[in-house]
The first five atom37 places (N, CA, C, CB, O) and aatype in JSON, in Angstrom:
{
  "aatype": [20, 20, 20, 20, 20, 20, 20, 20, 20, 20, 20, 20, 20, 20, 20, 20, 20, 20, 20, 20, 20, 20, 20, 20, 20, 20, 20, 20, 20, 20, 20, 20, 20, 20, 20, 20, 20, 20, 20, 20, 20, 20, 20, 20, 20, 20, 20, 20, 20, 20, 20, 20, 20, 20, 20, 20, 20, 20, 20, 20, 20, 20, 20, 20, 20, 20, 20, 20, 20, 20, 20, 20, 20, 20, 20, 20, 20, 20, 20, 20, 20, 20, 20, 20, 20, 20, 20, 20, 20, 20, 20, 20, 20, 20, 20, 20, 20, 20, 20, 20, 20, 20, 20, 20, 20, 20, 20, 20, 20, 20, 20, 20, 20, 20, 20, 20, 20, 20, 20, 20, 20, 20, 20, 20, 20, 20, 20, 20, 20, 20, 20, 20, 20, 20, 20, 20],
  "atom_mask": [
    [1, 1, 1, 1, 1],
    [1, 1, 1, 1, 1],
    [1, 1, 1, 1, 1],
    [1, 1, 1, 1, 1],
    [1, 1, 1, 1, 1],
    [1, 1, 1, 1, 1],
    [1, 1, 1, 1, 1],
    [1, 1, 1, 1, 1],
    [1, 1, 1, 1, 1],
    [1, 1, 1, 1, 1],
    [1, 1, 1, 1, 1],
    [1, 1, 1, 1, 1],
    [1, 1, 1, 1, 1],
    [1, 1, 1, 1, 1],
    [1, 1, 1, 1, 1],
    [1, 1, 1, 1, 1],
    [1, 1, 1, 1, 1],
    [1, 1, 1, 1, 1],
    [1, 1, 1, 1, 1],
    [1, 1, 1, 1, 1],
    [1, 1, 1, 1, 1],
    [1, 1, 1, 1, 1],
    [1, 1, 1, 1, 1],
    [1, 1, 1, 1, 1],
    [1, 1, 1, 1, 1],
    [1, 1, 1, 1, 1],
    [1, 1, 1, 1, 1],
    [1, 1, 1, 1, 1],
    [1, 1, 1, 1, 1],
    [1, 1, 1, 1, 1],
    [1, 1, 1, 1, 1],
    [1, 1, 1, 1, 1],
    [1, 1, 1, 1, 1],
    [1, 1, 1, 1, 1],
    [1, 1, 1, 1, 1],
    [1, 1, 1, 1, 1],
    [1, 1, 1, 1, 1],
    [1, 1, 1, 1, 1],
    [1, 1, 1, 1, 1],
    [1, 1, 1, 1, 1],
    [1, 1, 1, 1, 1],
    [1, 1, 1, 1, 1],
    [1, 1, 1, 1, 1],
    [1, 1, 1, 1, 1],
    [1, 1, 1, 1, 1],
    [1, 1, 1, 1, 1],
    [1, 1, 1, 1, 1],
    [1, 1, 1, 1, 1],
    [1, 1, 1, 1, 1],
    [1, 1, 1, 1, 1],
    [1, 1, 1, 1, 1],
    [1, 1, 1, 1, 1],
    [1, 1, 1, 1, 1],
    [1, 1, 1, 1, 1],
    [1, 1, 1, 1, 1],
    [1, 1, 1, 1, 1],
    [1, 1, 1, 1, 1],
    [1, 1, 1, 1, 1],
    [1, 1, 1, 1, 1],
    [1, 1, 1, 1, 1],
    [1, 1, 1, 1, 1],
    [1, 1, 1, 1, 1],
    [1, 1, 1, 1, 1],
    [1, 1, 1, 1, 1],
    [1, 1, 1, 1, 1],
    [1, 1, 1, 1, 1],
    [1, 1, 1, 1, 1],
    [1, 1, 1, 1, 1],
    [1, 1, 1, 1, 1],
    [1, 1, 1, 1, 1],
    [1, 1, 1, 1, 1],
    [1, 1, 1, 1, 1],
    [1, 1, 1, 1, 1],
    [1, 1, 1, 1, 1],
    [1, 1, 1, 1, 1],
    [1, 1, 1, 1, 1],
    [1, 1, 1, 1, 1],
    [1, 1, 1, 1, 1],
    [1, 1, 1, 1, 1],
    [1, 1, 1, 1, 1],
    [1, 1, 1, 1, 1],
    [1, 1, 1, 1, 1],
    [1, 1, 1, 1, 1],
    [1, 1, 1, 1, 1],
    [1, 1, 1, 1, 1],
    [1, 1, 1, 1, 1],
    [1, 1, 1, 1, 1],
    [1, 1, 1, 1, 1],
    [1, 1, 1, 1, 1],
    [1, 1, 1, 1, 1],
    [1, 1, 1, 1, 1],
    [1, 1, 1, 1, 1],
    [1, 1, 1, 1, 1],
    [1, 1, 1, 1, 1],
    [1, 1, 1, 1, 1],
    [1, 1, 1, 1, 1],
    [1, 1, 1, 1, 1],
    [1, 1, 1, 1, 1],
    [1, 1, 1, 1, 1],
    [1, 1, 1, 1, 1],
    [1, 1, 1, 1, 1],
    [1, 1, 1, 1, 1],
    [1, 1, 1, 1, 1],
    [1, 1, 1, 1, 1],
    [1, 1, 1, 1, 1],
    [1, 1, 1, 1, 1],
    [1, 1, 1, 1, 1],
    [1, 1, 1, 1, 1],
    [1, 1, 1, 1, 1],
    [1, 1, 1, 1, 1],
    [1, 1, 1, 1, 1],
    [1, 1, 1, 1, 1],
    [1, 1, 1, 1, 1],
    [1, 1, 1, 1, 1],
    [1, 1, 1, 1, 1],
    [1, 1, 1, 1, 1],
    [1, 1, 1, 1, 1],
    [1, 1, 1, 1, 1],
    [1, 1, 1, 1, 1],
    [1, 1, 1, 1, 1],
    [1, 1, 1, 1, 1],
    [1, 1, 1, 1, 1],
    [1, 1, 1, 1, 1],
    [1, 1, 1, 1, 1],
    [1, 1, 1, 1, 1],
    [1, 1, 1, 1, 1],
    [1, 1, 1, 1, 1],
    [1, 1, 1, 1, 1],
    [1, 1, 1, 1, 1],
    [1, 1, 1, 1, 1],
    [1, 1, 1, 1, 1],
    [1, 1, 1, 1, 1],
    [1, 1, 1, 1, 1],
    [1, 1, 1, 1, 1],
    [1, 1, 1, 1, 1],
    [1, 1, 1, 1, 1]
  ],
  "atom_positions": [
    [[0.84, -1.17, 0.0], [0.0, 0.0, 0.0], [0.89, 1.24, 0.0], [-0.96, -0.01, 1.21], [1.92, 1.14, 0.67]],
    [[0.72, 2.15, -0.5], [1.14, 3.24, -0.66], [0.68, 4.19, 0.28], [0.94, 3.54, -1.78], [-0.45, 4.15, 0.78]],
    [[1.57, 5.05, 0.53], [1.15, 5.89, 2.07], [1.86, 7.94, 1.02], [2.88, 4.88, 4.36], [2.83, 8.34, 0.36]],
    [[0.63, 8.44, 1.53], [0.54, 9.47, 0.98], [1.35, 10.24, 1.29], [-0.38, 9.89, 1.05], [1.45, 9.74, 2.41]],
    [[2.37, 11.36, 1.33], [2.61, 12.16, 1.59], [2.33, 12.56, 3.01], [2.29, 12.63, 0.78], [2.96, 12.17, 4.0]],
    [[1.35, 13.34, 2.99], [0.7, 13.47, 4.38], [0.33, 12.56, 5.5], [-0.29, 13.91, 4.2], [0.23, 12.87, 6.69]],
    [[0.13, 11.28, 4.89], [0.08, 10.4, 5.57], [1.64, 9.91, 6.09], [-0.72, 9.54, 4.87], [1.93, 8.91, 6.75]],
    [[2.16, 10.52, 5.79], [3.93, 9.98, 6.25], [4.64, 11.36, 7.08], [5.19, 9.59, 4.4], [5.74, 11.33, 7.63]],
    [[3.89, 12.31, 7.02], [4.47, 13.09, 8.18], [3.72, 12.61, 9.12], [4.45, 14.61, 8.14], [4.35, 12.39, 10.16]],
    [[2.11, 12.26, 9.15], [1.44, 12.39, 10.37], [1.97, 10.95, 10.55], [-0.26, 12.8, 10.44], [2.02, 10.59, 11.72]],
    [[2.39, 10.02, 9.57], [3.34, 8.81, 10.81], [3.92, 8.77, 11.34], [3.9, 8.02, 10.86], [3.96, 8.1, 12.37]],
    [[5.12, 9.86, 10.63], [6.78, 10.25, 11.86], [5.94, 10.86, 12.81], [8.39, 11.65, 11.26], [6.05, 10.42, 13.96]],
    [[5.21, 11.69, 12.63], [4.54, 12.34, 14.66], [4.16, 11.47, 14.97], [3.23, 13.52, 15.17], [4.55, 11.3, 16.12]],
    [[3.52, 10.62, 14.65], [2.99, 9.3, 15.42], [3.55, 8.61, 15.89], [2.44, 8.52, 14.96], [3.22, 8.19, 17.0]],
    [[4.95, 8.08, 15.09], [5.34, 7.16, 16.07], [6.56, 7.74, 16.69], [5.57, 5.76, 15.5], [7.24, 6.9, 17.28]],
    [[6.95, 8.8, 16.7], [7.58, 9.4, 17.31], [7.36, 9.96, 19.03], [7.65, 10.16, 16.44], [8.19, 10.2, 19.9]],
    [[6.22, 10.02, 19.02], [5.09, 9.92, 20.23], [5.17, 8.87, 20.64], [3.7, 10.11, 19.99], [5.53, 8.86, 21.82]],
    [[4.93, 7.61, 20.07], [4.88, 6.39, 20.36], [6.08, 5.41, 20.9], [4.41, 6.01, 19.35], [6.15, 4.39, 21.58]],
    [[6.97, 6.28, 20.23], [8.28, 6.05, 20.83], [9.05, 6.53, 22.43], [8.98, 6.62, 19.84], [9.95, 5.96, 23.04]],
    [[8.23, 7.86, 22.79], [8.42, 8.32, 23.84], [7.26, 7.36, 25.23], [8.19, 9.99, 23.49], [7.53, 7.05, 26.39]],
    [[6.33, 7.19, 24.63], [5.44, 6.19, 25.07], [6.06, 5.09, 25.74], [4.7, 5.71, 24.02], [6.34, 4.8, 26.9]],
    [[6.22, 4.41, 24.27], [7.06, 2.9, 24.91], [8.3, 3.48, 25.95], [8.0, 1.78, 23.33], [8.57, 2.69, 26.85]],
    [[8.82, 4.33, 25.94], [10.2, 4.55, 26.36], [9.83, 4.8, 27.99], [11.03, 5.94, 25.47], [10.66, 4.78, 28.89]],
    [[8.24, 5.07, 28.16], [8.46, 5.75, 29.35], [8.3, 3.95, 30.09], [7.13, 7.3, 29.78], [9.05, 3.42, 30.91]],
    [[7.06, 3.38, 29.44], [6.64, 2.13, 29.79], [7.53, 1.19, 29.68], [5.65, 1.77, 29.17], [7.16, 0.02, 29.77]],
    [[8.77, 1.49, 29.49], [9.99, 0.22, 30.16], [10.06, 0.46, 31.34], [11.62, 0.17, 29.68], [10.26, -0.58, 31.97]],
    [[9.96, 1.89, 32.37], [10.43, 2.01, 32.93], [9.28, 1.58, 34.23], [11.1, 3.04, 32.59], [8.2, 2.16, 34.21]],
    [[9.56, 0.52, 35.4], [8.47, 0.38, 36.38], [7.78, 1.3, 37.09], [8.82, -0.24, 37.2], [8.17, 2.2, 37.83]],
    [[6.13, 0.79, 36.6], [5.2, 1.76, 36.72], [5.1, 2.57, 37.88], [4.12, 1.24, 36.56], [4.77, 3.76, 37.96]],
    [[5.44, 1.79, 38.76], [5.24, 2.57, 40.13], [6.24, 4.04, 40.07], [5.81, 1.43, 41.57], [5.79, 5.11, 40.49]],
    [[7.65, 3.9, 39.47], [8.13, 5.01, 39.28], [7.71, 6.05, 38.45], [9.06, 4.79, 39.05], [8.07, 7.23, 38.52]],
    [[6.77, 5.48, 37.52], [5.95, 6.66, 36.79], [5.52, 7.4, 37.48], [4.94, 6.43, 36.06], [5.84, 8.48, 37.96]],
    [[4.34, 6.42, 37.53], [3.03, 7.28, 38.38], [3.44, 7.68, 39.34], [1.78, 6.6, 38.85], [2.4, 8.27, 39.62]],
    [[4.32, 8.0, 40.46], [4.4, 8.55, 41.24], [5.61, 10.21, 40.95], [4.64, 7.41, 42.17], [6.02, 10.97, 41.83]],
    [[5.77, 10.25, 40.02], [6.52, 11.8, 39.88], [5.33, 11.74, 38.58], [8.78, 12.05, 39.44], [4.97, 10.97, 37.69]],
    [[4.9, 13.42, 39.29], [3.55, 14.04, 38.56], [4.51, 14.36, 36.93], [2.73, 15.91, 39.63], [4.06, 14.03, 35.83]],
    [[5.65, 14.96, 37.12], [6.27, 15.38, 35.56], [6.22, 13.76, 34.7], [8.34, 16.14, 35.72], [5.72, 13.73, 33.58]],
    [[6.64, 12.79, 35.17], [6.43, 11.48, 34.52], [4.89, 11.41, 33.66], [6.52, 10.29, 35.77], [4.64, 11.36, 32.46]],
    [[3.94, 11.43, 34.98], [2.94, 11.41, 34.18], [2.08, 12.49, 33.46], [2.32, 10.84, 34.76], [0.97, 12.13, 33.06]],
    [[2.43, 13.63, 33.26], [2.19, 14.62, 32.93], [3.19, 14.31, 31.05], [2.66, 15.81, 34.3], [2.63, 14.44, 29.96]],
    [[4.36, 14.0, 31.2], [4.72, 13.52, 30.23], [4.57, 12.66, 29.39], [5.24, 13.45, 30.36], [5.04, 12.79, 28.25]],
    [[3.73, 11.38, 29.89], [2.67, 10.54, 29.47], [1.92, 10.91, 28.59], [1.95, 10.23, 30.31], [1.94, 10.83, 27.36]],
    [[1.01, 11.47, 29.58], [-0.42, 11.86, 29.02], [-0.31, 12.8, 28.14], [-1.4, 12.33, 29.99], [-1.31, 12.98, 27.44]],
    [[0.88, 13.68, 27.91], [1.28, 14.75, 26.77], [1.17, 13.82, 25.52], [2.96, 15.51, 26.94], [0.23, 13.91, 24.73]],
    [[2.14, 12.96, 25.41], [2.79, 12.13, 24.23], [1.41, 11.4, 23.83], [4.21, 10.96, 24.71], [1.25, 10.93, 22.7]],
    [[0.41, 11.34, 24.84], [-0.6, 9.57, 24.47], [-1.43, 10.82, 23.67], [-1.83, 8.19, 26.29], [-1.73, 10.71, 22.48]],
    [[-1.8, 12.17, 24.56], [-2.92, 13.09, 23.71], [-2.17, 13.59, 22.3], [-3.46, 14.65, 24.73], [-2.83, 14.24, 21.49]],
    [[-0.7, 13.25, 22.01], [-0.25, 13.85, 20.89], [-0.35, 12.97, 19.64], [1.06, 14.28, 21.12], [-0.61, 13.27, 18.48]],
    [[0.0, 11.57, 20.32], [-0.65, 10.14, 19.41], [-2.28, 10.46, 19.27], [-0.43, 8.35, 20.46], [-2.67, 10.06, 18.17]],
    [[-3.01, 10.88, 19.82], [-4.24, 10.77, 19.47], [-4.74, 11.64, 18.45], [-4.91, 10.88, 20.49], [-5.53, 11.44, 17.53]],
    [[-3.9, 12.98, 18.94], [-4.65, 13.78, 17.57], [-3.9, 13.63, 16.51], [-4.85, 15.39, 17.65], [-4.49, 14.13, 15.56]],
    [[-2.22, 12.88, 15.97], [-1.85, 12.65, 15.2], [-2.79, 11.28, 14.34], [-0.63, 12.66, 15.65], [-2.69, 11.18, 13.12]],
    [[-3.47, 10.54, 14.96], [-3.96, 9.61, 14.56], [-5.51, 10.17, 13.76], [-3.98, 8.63, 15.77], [-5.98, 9.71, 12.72]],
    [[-6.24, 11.53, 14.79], [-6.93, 11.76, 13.74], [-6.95, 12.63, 12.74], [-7.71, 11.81, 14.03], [-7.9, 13.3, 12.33]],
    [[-5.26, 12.54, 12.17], [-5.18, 13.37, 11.23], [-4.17, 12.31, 10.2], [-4.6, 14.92, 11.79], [-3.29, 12.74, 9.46]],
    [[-4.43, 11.25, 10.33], [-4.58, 10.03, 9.61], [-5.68, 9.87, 8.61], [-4.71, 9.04, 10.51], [-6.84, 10.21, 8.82]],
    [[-5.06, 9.14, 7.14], [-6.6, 8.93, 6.56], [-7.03, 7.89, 7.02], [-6.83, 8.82, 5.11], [-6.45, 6.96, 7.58]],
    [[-8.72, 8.18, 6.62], [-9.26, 6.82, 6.89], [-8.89, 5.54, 6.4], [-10.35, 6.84, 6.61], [-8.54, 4.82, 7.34]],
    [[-8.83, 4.91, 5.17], [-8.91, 3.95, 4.28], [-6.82, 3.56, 5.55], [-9.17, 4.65, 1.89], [-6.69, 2.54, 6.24]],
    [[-5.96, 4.38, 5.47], [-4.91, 3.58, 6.19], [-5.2, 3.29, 8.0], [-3.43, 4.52, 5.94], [-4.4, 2.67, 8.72]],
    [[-6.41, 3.84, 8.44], [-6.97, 3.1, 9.73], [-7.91, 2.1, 9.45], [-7.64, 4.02, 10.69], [-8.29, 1.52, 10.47]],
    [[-8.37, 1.74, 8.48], [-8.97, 0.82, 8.47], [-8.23, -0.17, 8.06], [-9.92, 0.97, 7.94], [-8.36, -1.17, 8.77]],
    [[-7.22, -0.32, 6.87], [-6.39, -1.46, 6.68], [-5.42, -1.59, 8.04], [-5.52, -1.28, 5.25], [-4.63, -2.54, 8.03]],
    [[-5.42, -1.34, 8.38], [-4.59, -1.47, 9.6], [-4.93, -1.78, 11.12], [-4.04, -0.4, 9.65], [-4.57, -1.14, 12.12]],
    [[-5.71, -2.92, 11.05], [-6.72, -3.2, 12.33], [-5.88, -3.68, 13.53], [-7.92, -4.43, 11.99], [-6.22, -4.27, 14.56]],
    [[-4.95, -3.35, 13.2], [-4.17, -4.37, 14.09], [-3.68, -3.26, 15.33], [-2.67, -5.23, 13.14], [-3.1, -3.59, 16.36]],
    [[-4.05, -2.0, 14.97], [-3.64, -0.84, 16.33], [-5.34, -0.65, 16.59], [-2.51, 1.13, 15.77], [-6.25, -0.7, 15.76]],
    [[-5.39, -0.43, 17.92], [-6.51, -0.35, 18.43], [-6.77, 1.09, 18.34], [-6.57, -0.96, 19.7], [-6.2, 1.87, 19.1]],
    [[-7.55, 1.45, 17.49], [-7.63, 2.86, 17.18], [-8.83, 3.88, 18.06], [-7.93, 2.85, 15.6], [-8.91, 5.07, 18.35]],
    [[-9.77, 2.48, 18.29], [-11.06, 3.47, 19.47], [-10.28, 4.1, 20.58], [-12.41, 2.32, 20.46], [-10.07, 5.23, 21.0]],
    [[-9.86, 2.52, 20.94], [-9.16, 2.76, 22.36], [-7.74, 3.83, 22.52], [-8.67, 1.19, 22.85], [-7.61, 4.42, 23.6]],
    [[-6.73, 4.06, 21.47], [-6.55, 5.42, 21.2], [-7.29, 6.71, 21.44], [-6.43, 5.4, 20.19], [-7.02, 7.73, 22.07]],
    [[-8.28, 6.34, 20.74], [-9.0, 7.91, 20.69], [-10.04, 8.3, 22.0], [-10.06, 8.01, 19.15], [-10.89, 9.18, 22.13]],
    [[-9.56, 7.25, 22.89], [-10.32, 7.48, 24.08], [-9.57, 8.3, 25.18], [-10.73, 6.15, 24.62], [-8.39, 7.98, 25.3]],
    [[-9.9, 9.04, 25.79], [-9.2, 9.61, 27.16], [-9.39, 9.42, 27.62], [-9.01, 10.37, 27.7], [-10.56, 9.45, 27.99]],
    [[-8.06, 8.8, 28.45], [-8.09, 7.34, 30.23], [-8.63, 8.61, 31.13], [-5.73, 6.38, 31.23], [-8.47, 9.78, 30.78]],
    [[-9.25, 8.25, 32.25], [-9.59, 9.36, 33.29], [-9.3, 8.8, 34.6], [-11.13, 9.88, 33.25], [-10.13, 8.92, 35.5]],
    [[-7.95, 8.05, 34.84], [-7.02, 7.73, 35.57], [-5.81, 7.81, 35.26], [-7.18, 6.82, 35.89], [-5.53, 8.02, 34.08]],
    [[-4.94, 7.69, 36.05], [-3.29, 7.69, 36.07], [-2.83, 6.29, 35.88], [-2.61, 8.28, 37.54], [-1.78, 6.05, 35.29]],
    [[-3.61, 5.32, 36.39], [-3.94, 3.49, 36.37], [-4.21, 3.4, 34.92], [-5.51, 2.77, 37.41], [-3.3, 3.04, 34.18]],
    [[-5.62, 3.74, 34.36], [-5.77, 3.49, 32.81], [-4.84, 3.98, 31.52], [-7.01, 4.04, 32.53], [-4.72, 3.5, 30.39]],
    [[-4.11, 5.4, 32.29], [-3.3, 5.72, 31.13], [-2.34, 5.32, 31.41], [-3.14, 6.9, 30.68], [-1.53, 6.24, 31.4]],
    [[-1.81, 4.2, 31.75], [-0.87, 3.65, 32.22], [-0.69, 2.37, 31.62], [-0.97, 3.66, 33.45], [0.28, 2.07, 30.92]],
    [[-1.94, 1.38, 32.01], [-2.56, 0.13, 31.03], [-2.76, 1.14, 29.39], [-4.59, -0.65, 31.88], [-2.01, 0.62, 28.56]],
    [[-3.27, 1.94, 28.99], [-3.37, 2.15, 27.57], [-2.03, 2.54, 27.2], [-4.42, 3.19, 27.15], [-1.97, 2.4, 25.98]],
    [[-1.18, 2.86, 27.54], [0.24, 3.6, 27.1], [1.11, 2.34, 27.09], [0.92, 4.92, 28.27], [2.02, 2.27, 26.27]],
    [[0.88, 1.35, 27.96], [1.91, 0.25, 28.03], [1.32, -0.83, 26.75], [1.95, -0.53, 29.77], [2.07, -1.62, 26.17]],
    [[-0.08, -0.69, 26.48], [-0.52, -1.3, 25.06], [-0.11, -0.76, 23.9], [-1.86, -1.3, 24.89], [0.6, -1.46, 23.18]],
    [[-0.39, 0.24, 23.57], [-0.51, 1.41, 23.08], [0.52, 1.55, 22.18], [-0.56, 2.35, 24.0], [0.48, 1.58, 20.95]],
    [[1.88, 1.68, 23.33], [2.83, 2.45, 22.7], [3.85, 1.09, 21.6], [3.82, 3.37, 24.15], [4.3, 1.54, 20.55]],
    [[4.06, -0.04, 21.82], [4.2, -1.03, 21.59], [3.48, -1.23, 20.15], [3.86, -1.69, 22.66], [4.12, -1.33, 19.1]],
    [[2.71, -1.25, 20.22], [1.78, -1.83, 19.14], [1.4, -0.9, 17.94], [0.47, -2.26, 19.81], [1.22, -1.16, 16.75]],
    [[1.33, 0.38, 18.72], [1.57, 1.47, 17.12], [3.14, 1.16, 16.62], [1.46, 3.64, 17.52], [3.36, 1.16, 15.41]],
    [[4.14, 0.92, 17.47], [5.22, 1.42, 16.32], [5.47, -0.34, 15.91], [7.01, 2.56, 17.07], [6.28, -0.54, 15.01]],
    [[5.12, -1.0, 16.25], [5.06, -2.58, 15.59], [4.36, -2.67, 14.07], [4.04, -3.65, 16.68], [4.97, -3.02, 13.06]],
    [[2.89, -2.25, 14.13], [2.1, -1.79, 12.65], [2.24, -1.25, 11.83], [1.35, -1.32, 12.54], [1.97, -1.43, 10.64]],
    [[2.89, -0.13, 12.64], [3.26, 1.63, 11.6], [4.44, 1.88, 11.3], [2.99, 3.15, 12.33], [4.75, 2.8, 10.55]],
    [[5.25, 1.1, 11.85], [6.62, 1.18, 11.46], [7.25, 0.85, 10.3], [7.19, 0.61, 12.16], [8.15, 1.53, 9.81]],
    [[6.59, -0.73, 9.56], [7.0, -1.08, 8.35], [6.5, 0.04, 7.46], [6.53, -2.45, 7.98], [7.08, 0.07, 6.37]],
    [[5.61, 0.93, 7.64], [4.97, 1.61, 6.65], [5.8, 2.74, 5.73], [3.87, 2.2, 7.33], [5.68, 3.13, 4.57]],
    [[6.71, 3.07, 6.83], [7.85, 4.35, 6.81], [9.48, 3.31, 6.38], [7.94, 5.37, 8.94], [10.61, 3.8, 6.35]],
    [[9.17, 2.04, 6.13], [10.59, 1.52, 5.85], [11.26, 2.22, 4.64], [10.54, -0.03, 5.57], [10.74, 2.48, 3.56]],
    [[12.47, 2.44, 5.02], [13.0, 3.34, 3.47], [13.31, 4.63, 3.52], [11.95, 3.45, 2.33], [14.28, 5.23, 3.07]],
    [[12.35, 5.0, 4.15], [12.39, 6.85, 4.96], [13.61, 7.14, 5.74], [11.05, 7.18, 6.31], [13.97, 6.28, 6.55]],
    [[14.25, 8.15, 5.64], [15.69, 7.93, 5.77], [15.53, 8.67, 7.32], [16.86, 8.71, 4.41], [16.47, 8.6, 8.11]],
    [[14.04, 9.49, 7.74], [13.77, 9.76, 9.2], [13.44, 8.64, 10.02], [12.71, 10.67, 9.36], [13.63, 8.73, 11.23]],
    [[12.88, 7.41, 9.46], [12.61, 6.18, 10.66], [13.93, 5.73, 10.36], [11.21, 4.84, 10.48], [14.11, 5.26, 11.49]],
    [[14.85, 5.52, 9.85], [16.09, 4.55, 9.98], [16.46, 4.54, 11.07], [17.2, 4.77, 9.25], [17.41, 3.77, 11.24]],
    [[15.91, 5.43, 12.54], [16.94, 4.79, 14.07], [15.19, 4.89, 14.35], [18.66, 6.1, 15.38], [14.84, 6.06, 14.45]],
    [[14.46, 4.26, 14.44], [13.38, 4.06, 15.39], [12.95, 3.16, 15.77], [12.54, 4.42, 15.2], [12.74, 2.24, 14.98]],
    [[12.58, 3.0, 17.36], [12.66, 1.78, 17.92], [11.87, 0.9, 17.43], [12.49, 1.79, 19.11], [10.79, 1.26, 16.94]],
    [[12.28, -0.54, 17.47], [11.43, -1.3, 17.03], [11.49, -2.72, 18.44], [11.9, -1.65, 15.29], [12.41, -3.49, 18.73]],
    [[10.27, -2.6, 18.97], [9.69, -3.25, 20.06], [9.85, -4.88, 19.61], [8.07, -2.7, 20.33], [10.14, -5.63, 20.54]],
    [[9.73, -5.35, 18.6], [9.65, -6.42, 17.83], [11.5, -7.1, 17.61], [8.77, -5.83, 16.33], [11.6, -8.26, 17.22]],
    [[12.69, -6.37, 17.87], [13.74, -6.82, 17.64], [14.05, -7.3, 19.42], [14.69, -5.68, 16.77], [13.78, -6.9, 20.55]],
    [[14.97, -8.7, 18.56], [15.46, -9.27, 19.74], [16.43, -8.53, 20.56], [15.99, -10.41, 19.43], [17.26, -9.42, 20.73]],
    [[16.86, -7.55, 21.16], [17.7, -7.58, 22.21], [18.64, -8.66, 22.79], [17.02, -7.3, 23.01], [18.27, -9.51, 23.6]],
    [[20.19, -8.52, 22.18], [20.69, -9.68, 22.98], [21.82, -9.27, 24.21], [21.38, -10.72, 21.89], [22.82, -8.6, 23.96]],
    [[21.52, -9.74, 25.46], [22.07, -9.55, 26.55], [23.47, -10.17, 26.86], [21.19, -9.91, 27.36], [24.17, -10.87, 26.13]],
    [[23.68, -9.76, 28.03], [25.07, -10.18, 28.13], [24.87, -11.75, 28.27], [25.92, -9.44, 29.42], [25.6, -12.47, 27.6]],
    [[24.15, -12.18, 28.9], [24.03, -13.54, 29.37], [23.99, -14.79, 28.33], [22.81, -13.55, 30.15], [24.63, -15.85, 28.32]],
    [[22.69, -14.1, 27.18], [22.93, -14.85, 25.8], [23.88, -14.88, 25.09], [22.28, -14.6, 25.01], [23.96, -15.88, 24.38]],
    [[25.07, -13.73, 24.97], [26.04, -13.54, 23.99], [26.93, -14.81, 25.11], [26.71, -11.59, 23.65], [27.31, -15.89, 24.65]],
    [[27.06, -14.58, 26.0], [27.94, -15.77, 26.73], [27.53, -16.97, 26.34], [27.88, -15.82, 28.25], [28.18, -17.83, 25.75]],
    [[26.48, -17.0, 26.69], [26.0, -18.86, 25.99], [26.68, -19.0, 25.13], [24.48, -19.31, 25.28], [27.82, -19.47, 25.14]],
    [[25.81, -18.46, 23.88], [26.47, -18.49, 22.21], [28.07, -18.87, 22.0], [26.35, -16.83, 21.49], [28.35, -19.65, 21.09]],
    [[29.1, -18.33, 22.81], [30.27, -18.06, 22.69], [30.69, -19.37, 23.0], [30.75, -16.94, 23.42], [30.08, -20.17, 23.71]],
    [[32.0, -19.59, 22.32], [32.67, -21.26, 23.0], [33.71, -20.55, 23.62], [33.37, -22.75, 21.78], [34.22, -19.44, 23.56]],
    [[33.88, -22.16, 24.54], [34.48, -21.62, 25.47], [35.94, -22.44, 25.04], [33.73, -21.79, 26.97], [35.88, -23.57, 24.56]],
    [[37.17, -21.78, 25.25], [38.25, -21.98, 25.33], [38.64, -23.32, 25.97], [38.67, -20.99, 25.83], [38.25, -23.68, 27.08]],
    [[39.58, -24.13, 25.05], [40.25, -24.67, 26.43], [40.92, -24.63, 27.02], [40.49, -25.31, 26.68], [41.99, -24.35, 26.48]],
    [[40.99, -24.83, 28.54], [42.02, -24.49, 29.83], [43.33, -24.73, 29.59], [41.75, -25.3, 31.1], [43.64, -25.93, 29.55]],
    [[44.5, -23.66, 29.35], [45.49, -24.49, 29.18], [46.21, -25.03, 30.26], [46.23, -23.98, 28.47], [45.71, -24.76, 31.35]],
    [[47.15, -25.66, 30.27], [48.0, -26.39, 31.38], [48.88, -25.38, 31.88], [48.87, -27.68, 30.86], [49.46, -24.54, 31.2]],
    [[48.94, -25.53, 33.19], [50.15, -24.37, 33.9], [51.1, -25.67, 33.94], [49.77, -23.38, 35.84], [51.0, -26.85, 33.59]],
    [[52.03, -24.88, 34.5], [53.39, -25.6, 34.62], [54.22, -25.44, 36.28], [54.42, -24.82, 33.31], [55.31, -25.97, 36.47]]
  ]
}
């Protein structure tokens, strides 16, 4: 599918939002919600995904069922719900919307929730191990 012009700026705001989203929701909730600038920063980014989304065309929200777009366009009226919608939310727009912008030389560093991460612990597995040599 082809993505319009306009439809490709209002994706970089989108998932650019969405990116600050996920970024906050790695971090454990309890430390959110409890510094008001955290969640004040939240709820900035989730209301900035929302009106970027309704300045989306229709026909690319409808092929695209796979982001929950009501529940987007809803405003949580807790610090608890925008918390559960931002930790869905933010994940799952840039999983959908991300292939859309492949090629775009502005998404080439944007996170993608969907890549494996490999840790120190796995790169050790993977690795062979030497053998011990003999002291003397």
């Amino acid at each position: 599918m082809a993505v319009s012009s306009r439809d490709k700026k209002t994706l970089l705001t989108l998932l650019e939002q969405a990116q600050l989203v996920y970024l906050l929701t790695r971090l454990p909730k309890k430390q959110v919600l409890d510094d008001p600038k955290d969640v004040a920063r939240l709820e900035k980014s989730l209301a900035a995904m929302r009106a970027a989304a309704r300045d989306l065309s229709a026909s690319l929200r409808e092929t695209h069922t796979g982001v929950q777009w009501d529940e987007l366009a809803a405003t949580p009226d807790s610090s608890d719900l925008l918390w559960r919608r931002a930790k869905r939310l933010g994940p799952q727009v840039l999983r959908q919307l991300r292939p859309l912008l492949a090629g775009e030389p502005e998404a080439a560093f944007m996170l993608d929730p969907t890549a494996e991460a490999t840790t120190k612990a796995k790169a050790t597995k993977t690795a062979k191990r030497r053998p011990r040599s003999k002291r003397k």
